[in-house]
Phi, psi and omega in degrees: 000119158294128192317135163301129148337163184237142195279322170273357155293340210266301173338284175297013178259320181285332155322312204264310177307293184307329150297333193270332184261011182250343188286305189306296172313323162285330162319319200293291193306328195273312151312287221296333183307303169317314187282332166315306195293311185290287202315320145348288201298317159302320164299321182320282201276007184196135170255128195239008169194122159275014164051024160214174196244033155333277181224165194223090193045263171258004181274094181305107167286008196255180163291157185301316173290341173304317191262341192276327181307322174332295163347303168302302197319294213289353170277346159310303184302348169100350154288141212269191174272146184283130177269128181012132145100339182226011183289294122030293200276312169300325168311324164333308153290021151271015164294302217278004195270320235256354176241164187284014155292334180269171166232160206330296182311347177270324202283323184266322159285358166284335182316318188281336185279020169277005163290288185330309186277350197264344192261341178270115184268006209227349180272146148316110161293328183285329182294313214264294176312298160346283044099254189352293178290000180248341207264155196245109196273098177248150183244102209211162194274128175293143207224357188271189170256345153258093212294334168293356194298110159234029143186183206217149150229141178235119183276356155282357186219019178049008184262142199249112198272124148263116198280317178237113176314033160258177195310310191296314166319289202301290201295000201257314189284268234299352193283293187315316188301308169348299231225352191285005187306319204235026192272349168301356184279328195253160186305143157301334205252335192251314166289338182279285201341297218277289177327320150322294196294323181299327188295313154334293191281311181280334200267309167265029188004051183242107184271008157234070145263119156273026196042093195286340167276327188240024191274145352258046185255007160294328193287312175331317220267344183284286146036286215252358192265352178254008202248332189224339197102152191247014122349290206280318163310306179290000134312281215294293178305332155292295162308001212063348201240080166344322165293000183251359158289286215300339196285306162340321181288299189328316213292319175326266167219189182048212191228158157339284181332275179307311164353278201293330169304326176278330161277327152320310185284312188307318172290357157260353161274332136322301186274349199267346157320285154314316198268351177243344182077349160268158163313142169291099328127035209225057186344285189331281208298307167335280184303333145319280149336301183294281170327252168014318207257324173301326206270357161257340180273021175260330172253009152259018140274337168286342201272320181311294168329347214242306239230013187024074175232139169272050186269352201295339165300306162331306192292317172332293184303323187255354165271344144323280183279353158299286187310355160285338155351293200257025190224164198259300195295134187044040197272344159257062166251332193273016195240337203271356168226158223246299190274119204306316187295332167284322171278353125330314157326294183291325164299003183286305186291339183298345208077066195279130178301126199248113167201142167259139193250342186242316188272108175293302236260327182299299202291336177304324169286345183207159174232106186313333190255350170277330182226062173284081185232061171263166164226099186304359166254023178286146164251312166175172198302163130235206218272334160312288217284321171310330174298319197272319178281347179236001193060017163199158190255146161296169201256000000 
C-alpha cells in the first residue's frame, strides 16, 4: 500500500503541471504569432515567386533556345533586334508579348520603358517582368470623390485606371507600376515628383520638361539630383528607402536631421499646396527650407569651382521655380492649360534649363553647362512675358 500523499504537495504539484501547460502554450502561440508577422512581413516587403522562370532578381535565368523564341515574339511587337550585352533588358518586354490584358497598341507603346528599366541598376527585374505580364490598362470614368485624380495605379491587382484617357496619364502610372515593389516606403510628394521627371525623360524623351501634374515639385526633385547626384535619388526611390538620400545629403553639408527636415517640410508644403489650390502660406517651414538649401549651394558652388562643373546654376535656376511654391503672384499661369505640348511650349520660351538627370540616351543629346541659355534667375512667366508670346494678357 502506497503511502498517502501530503495533500499540499499534491496541490503544489498540480499548480506547478498546470502552469508548465499554460506556460507551453503561450510559448506554442507566441511563435506561431511571430512566424505569422515574418512571413506578413515578407510578403509586404518582397514577392519572392512570380509564377515564371525568367529571371532570378536580375539574373536570366532561360536557355540560348529560350531566348532566341522570345526574340521572335518581340520582333512581332516591332522590336528591333537586340545586342550583345542588351539581352537582359529586352527579354523584359516579352512580358508585354505575353500578356493578354493589352492590346496590341499598348503592348507596343509599352515597348518604349525598355530604357527606363535598362538605365536602373537598382530594379528588381523579376519583379519587374512580373508587372509587365500582368498589369491591366483600364479607361474609365472617375467614380471617386476626388475629381482632381485622373489616374490611379493598385498594386494589389496590378491595374492601372485611366480617368482623362491621355497618353501622359497612362505613362505616369505605368512609371509608378514599374518602380512599385518598395514604393509604399516613400514620401508622397517625393514619390510622384520623381515618377514625373522619370516620365518625363523616357516617356517623352524630354529633358527640359518641368513637370504639369506636379510643378513645382519636380523641380525640388532637380533640386536635390543637383545637390547629390541624381543616383542616389534613383536609389532611394527604387528602394524605397529614404536614408540613403539623407545619408547622401549629410555627406554634402549639414546633418542626417536636417536632410529629413528639409524633405519632411517640402512634403508638408506639397501637401499643403495641393490640397488648398492656393500659394503656400506656410513661414516656418519657408524659412527653413531657405537656410538648409543655402548651406548646400554654397557648397555645390565650392564644388563647381574646385571640380569646373555647373551644378550650382542648375540648382539655382530649379529651387527658383520651386520656391514659387510659396508666392501668390502669376502662380495659375503654369495651371491654366490642358495641353500638354503647349504648356511645354511655354515654359520653353522662358529659357527653360535643358539637362536630362536620368535617361542615357537624353544625355547623349545636350551637354548642360555647353548649352546653358537659361537665366536662373527667372521664377516665372508673367504676364509681360505671356504678352510677348501669345500678344495678349489674360483677362
Amino acid at each position: 500500500m502506497k503511502p498517502k500523499k501530503d495533500q499540499s504537495v499534491l496541490k503544489d504539484n498540480q499548480k506547478t503541471s498546470l502552469l508548465s501547460r499554460v506556460t507551453k502554450k503561450i510559448m506554442f502561440f507566441s511563435l506561431v504569432a511571430i512566424l505569422i508577422m515574418l512571413i506578413k512581413e515578407k510578403k509586404d516587403n518582397e514577392i519572392v515567386f512570380y509564377e515564371n522562370d525568367v529571371f532570378e532578381n536580375r539574373t536570366l535565368t532561360l536557355s540560348e533556345k529560350e531566348i532566341e523564341t522570345i526574340e521572335e515574339n518581340l520582333k512581332k511587337l516591332g522590336v528591333r533586334t537586340f545586342a550583345k550585352g542588351e539581352t537582359e533588358d529586352f527579354i523584359l518586354l516579352n512580358a508585354l508579348y505575353e500578356n493578354e490584358n493589352l492590346t496590341e497598341e499598348e503592348r507596343k507603346y509599352l515597348t518604349r520603358y525598355h530604357a527606363m528599366i535598362a538605365d536602373n541598376p537598382y530594379l528588381n527585374r523579376e519583379y519587374v517582368y512580373y508587372v509587365l505580364s500582368n498589369l491591366d490598362i483600364q479607361y474609365k470614368e472617375n467614380s471617386s470623390e476626388q475629381e482632381e485624380i485622373v489616374g490611379r495605379f493598385f498594386k494589389d491587382t496590378l491595374t492601372i485606371e485611366n480617368y482623362d484617357f491621355e497618353e501622359s496619364t497612362t505613362s505616369h502610372e505605368v512609371t509608378h507600376a514599374i518602380h512599385s515593389k518598395y514604393s509604399k516606403y516613400l514620401p508622397n510628394f517625393f514619390k510622384e515628383s520623381v515618377t514625373e521627371l522619370l516620365r518625363s525623360e523616357y516617356g517623352y524623351e524630354s529633358a527640359d520638361f518641368l513637370g504639369y501634374a506636379y510643378f513645382p515639385c519636380v523641380p525640388f526633385v532637380k533640386v536635390l539630383c543637383e545637390m547629390v547626384g541624381a543616383d542616389p535619388v534613383l536609389k532611394a526611390y527604387t528602394l524605397g528607402d529614404m536614408n540613403i538620400l539623407y545619408n547622401e545629403m549629410a555627406k554634402v553639408a549639414g546633418s542626417v536631421e536636417e536632410a529629413k527636415s528639409f524633405l519632411i517640410d517640402f512634403e508638408r508644403v506639397s501637401q499643403q499646396r495641393y490640397s488648398s489650390g492656393q500659394p503656400v502660406q506656410m513661414e516656418p517651414e519657408k524659412q527653413e527650407m531657405d537656410t538648409i538649401y543655402e548651406k548646400y549651394a554654397k557648397k555645390v558652388l565650392e564644388r563647381d569651382e574646385k571640380e569646373n562643373t555647373c551644378h550650382y546654376e542648375f540648382l539655382k535656376y530649379n529651387w527658383n521655380l520651386f520656391t514659387t511654391i510659396f508666392q501668390e503672384k502669376d502662380f495659375e499661369f503654369f495651371y491654366g492649360f490642358s495641353d500638354f505640348d503647349k504648356y511645354e511650349l511655354q515654359i520653353l520660351e522662358n529659357g527653360i534649363a535643358r539637362k536630362a538627370y536620368f535617361s542615357s540616351i537624353l544625355k547623349e543629346t545636350c551637354d548642360p553647362c555647353f548649352d546653358m541659355d537659361f537665366d536662373p534667375e527667372i521664377v516665372t512667366p508673367n504676364q509681360d512675358f505671356e504678352q510677348k508670346v501669345y500678344g495678349k494678357k489674360r483677362g
